[in-house]
VOBA-1610 file (N, C-alpha, C; in pm, whole numbers, padded with zeros to 5 digits, always signed):
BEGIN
Unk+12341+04035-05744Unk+12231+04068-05836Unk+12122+03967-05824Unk+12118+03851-05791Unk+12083+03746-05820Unk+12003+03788-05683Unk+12061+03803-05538Unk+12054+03839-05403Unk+11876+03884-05427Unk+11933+04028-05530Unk+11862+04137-05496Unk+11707+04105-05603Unk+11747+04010-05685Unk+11603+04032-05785Unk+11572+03887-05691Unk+11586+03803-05597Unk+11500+03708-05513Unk+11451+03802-05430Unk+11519+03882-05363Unk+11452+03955-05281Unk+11324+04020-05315Unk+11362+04077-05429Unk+11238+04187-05504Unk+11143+04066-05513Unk+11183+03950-05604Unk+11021+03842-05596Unk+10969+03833-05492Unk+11044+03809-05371Unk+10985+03778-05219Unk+10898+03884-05200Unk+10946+03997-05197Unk+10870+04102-05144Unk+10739+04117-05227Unk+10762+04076-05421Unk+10643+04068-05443Unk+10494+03913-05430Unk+10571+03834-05382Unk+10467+03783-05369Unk+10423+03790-05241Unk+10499+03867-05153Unk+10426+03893-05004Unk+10316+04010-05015Unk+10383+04074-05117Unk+10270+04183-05130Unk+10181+04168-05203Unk+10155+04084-05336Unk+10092+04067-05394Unk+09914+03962-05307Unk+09965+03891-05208Unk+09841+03844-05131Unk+09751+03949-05051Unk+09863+04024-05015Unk+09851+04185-04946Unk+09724+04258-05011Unk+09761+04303-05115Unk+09685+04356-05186Unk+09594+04344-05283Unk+09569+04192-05267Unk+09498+04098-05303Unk+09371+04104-05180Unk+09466+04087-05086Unk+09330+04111-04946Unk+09250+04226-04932Unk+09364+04293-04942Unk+09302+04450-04899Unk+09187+04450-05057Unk+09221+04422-05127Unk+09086+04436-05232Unk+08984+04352-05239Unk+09026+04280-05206Unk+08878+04135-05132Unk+08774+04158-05013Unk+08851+04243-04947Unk+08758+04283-04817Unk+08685+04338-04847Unk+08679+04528-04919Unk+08552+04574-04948Unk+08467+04472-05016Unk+08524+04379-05089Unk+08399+04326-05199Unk+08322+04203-05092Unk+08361+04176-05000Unk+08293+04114-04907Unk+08183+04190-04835Unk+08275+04300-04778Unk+08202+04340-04658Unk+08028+04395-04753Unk+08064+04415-04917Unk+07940+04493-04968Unk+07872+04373-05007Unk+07928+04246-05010Unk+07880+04100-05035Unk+07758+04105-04871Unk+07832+04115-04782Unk+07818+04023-04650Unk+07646+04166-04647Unk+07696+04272-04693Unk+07578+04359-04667Unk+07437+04344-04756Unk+07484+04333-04915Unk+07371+04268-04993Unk+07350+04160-04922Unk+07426+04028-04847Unk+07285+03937-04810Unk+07246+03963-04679Unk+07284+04009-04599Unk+07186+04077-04494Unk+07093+04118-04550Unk+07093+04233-04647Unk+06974+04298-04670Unk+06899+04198-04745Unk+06914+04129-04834Unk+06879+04027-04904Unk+06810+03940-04823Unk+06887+03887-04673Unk+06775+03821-04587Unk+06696+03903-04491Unk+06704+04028-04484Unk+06626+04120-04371Unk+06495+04146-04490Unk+06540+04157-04638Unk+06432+04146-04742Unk+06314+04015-04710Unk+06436+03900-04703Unk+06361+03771-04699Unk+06272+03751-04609Unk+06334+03817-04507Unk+06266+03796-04392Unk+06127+03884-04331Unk+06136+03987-04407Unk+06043+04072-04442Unk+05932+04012-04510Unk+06002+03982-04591Unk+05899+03888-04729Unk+05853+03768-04654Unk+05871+03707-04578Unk+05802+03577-04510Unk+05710+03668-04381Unk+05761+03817-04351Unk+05686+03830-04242Unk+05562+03871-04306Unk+05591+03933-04369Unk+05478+04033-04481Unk+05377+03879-04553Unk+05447+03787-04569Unk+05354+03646-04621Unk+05305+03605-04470Unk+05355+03578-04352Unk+05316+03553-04201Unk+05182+03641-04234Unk+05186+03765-04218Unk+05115+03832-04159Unk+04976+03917-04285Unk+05012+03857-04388Unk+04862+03809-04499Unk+04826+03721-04495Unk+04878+03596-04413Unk+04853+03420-04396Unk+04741+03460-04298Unk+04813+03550-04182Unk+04759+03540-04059Unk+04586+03670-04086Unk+04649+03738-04166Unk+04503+03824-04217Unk+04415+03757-04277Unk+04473+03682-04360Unk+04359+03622-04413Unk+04286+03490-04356Unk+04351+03388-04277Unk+04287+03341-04145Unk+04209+03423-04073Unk+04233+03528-04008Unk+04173+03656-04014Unk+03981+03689-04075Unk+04021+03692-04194Unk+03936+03707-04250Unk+03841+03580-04284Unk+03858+03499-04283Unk+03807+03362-04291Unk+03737+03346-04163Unk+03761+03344-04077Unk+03783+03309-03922Unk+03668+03394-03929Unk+03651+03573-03964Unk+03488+03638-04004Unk+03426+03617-04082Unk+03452+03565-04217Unk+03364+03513-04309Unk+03312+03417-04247Unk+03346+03276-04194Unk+03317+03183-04131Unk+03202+03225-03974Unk+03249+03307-03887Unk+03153+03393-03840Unk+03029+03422-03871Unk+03053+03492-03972Unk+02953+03569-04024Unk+02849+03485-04053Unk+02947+03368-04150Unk+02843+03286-04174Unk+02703+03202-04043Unk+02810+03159-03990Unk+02754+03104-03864Unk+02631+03212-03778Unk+02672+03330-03809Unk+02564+03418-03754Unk+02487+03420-03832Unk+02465+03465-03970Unk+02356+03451-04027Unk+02280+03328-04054Unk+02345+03231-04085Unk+02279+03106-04045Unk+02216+03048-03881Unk+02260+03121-03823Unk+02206+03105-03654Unk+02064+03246-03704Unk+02106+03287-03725Unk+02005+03420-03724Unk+01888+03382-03823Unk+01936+03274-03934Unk+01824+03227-04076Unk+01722+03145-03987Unk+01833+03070-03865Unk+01774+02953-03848Unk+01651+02973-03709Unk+01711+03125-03628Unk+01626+03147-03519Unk+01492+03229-03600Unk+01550+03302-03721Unk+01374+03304-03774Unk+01302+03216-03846Unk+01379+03106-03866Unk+01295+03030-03873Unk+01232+02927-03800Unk+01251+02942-03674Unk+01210+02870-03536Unk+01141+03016-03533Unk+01152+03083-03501Unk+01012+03239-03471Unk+00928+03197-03563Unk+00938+03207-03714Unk+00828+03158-03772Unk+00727+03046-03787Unk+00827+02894-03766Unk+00736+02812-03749Unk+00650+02837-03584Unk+00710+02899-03438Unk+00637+02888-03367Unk+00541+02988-03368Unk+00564+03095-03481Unk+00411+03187-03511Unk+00339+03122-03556Unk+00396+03072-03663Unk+00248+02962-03744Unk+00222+02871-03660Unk+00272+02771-03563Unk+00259+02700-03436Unk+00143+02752-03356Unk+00154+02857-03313Unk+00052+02951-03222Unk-00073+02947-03309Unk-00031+03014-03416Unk-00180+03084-03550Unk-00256+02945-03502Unk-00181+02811-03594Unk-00234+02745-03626Unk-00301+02676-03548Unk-00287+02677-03348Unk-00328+02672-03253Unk-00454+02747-03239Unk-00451+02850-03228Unk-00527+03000-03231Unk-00617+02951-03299Unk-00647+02938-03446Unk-00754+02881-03562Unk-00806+02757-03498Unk-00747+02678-03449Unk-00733+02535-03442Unk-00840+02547-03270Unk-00831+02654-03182Unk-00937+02676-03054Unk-00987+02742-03072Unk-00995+02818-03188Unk-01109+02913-03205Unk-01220+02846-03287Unk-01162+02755-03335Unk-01309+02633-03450Unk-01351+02594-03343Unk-01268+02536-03239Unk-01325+02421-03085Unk-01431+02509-03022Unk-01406+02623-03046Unk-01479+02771-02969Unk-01599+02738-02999Unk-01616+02829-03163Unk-01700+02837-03224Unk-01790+02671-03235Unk-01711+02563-03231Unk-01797+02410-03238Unk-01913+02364-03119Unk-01811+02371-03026Unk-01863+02419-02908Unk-01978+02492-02861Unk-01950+02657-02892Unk-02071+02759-02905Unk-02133+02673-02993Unk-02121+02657-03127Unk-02256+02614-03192Unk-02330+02475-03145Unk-02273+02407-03107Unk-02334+02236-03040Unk-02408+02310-02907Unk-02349+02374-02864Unk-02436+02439-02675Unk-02581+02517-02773Unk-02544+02580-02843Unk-02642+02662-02900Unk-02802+02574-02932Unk-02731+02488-03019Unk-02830+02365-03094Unk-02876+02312-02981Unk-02821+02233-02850Unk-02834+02176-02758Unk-02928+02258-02680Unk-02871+02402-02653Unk-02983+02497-02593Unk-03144+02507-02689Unk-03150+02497-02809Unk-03216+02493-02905Unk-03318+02375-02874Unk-03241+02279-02914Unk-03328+02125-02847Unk-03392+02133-02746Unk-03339+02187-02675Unk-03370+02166-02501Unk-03526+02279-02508Unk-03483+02407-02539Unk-03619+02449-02558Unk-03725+02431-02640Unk-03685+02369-02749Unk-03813+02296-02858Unk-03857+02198-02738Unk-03749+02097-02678Unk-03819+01967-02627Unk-03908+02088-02463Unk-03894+02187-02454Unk-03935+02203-02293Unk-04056+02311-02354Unk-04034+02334-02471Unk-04190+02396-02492Unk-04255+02293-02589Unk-04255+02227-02602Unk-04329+02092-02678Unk-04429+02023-02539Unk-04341+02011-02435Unk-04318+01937-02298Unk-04455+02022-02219Unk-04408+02146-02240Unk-04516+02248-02165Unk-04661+02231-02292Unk-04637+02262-02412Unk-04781+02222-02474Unk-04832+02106-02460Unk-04755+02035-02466Unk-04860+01869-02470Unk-04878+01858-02288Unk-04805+01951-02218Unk-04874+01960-02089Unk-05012+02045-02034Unk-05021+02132-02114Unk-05120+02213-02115Unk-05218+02178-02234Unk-05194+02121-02306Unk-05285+02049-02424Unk-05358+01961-02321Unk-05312+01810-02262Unk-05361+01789-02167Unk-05431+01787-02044Unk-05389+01903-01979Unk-05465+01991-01903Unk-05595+02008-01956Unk-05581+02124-02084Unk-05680+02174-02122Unk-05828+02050-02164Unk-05757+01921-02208Unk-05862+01808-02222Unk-05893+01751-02118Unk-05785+01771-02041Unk-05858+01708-01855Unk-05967+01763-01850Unk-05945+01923-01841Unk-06051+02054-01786Unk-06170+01981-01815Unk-06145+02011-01996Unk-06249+02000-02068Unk-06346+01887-02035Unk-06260+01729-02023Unk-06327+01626-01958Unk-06400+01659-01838Unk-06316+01721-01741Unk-06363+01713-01613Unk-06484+01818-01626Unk-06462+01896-01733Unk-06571+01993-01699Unk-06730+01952-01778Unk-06693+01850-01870Unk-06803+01755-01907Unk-06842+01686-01831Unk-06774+01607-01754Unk-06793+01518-01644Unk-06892+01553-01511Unk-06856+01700-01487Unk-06879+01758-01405Unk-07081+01796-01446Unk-07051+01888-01538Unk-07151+01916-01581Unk-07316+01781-01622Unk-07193+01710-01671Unk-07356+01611-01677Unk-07364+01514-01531Unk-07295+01531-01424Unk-07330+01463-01268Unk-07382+01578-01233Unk-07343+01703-01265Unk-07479+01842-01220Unk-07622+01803-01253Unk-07615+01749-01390Unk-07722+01734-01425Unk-07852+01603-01389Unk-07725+01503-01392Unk-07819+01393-01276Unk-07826+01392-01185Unk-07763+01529-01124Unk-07780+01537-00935Unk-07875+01640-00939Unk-07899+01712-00979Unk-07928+01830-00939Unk-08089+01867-00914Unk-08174+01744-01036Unk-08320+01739-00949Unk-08299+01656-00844Unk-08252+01556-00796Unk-08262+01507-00685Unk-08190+01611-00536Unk-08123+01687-00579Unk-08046+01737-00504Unk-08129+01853-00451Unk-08205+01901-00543Unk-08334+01998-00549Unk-08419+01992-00497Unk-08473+01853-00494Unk-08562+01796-00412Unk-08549+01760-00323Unk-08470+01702-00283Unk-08409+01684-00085Unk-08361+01815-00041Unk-08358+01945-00099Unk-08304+02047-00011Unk-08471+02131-00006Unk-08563+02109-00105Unk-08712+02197-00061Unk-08748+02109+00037Unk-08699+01963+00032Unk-08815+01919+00117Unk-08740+01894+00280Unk-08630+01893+00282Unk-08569+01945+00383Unk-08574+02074+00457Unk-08488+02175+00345Unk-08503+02349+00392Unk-08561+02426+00305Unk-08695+02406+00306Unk-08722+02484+00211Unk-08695+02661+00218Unk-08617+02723+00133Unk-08526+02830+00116Unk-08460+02858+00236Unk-08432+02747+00300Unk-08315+02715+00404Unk-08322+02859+00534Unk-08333+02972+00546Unk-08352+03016+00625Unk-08221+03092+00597Unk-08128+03086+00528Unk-07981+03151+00525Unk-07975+03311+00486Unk-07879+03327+00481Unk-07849+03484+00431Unk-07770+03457+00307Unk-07787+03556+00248Unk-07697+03609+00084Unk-07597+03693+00092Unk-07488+03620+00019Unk-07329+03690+00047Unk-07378+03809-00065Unk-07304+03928-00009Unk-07304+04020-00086Unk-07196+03994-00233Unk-07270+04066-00345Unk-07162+04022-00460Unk-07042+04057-00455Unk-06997+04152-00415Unk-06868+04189-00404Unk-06802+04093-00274Unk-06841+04090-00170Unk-06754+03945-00087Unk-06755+03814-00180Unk-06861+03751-00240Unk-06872+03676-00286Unk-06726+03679-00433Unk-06759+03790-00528Unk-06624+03822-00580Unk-06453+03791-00525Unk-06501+03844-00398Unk-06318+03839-00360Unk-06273+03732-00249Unk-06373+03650-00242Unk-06346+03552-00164Unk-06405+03375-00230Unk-06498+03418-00288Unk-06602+03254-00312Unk-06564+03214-00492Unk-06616+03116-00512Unk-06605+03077-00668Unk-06517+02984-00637Unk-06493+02929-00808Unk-06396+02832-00816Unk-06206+02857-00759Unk-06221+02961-00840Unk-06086+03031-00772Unk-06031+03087-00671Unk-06151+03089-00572Unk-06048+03114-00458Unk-06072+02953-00327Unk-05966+02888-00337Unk-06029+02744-00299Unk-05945+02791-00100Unk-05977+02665-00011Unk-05973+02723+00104Unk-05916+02586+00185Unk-05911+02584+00302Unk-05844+02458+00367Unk-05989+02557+00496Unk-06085+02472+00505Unk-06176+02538+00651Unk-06118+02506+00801Unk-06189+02593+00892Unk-06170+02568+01014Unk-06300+02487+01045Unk-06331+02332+01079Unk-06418+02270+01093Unk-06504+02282+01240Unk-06577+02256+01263Unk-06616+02210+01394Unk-06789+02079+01329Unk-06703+01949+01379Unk-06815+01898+01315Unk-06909+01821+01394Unk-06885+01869+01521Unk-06984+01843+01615Unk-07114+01925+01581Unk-07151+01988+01481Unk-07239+02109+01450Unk-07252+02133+01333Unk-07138+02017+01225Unk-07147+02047+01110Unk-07175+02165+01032Unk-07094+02250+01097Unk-07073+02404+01090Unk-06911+02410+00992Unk-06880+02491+00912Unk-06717+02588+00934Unk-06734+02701+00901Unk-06651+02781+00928Unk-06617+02904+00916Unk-06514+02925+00777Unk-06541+03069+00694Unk-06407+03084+00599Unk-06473+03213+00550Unk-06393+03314+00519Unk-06435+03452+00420Unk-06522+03538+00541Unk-06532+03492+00683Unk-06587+03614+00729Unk-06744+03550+00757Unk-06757+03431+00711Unk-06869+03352+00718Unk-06910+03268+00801Unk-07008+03187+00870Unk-07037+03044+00884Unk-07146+03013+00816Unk-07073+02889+00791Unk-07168+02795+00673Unk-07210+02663+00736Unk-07306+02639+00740Unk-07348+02468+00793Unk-07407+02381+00613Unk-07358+02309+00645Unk-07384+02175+00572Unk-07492+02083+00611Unk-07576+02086+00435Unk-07733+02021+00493Unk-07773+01909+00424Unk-07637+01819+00413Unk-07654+01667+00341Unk-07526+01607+00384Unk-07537+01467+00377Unk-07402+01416+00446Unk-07274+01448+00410Unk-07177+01428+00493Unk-07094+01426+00414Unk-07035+01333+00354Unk-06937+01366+00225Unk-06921+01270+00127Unk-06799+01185+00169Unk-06814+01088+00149Unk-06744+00955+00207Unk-06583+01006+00188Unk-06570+01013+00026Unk-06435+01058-00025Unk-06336+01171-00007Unk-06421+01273+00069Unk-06407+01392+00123Unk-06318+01380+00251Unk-06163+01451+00232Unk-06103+01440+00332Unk-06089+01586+00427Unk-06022+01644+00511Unk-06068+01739+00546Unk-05959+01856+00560Unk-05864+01783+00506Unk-05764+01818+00432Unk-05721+01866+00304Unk-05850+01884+00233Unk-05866+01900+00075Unk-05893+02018+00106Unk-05877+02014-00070Unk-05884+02207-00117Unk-06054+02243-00160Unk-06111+02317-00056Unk-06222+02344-00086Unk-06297+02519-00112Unk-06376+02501-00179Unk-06439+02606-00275Unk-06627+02633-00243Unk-06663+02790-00238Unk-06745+02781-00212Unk-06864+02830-00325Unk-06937+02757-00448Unk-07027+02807-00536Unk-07183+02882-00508Unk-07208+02954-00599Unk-07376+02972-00576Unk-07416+02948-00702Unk-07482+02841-00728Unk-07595+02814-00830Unk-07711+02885-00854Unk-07707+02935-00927Unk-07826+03001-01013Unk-07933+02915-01076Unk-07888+02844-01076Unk-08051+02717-01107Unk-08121+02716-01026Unk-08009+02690-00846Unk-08132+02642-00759Unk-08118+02751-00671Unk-08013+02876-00728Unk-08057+02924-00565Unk-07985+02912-00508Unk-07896+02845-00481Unk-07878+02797-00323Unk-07671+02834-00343Unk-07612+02780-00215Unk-07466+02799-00177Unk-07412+02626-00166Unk-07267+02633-00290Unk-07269+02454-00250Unk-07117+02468-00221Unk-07096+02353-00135Unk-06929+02319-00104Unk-06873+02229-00189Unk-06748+02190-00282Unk-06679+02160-00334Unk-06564+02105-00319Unk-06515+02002-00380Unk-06377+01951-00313Unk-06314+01997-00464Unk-06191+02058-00447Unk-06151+02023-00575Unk-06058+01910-00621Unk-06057+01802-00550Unk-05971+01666-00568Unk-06122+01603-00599Unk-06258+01585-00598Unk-06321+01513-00657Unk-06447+01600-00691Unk-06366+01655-00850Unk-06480+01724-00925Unk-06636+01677-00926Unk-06758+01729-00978Unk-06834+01678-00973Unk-06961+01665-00847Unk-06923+01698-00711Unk-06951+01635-00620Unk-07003+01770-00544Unk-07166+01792-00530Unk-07179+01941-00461Unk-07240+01900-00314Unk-07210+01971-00204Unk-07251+01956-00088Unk-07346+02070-00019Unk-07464+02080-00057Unk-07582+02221-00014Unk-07518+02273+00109Unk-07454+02406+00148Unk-07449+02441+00266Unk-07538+02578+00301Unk-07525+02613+00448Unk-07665+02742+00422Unk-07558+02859+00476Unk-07576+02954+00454Unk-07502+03053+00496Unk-07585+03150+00623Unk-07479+03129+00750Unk-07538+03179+00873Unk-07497+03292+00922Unk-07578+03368+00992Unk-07525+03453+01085Unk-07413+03475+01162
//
């Protein structure tokens, strides 16, 4: 009896670990499966945090971008703008030099013709008092020559023997204004000019070169045809007009 109830304990505490195991295992294996899933969760959950870490670096990484572009983009218009206003202010800045310029040439051109018609009147002002002198000058040595001059040509030639230029040759060739350089021959105290020969019937004048600009008058006082230098006003030389 004794045999048989050791036996029965034996058998129950062999079985009792037995079935002790066998009921431990499911509660593992649903253990061992909650933390799998528990770390395939975890691991999820760190990838899912990885990969909003990494989005939002992400997003930073374009905010930061962005920034940098619009600030590159603030900063290239504002290099366009200062080198517009750069240019303008260039532009204004040669267009005053322009306009300074034009106006100083203008004034300068201005000057220049006040001083070159001032230049021309007080040149012709002058002139005109030379004339005037010379033509005073002239006129009163007419007048102290001209009885003596009167009188040595009657009592020389009396009405000289010459011919009379017609008025119209006389017009387009003789007078003060049309002056002449002659062809001389003064072995004969003759020249030729206008289609003419003229002889000369008083000496000639010392000062008289033969190279001067000469002119042929007719006086109406006396009558007569005179030669002229026009480098020494004043000074008449009786010539006769020939065949």
């Amino acid at each position: 009896m004794k045999l048989l109830t050791s036996a029965a304990v034996l058998c129950f505490l062999v079985a009792v670990p037995s079935f002790a195991y066998s009921q431990q295992e499911p509660q593992q294996e649903e253990q061992t499966k909650k933390d799998q899933k528990k770390n395939q969760q975890n691991e999820k959950k760190q990838q899912d945090e990885r990969a909003k870490q990494e989005q939002q670096k992400t997003k930073q990484a374009d905010r930061s971008r962005q920034v940098q572009q619009r600030d590159a983009q603030k900063q290239g218009q504002e290099r366009a703008k200062q080198e517009q206003q750069r240019a303008q202010q260039e532009n204004r800045s040669r267009d005053l030099q322009q306009r300074q310029s034009q106006t100083q040439q203008a004034k300068q051109e201005q000057d220049r013709a006040r001083q070159d018609a001032k230049g021309r009147k007080d040149q012709q002002q002058a002139y005109a008092r030379q004339q005037e002198s010379q033509r005073g000058q002239e006129a009163q040595q007419q007048r102290a020559g001209h009885e003596n001059e009167r009188y040595q040509a009657r009592d020389i030639h009396p009405r000289h023997g010459g011919r009379v230029i017609p008025d119209r040759d006389y017009d387009d060739h003789f007078g003060r204004a049309h002056y002449f350089h002659a062809h001389w021959r003064h072995d004969d105290r003759r020249f030729q000019y206008g289609g003419y020969w003229f002889t000369y019937a008083q000496p000639w004048p010392s000062d008289w070169g033969d190279n001067d600009d000469f002119y042929v008058v007719y006086n109406y006082d006396d009558d007569d045809y005179y030669l002229c230098d026009l480098a020494h006003p004043g000074i008449q030389l009786l010539v006769i007009v020939q065949d």
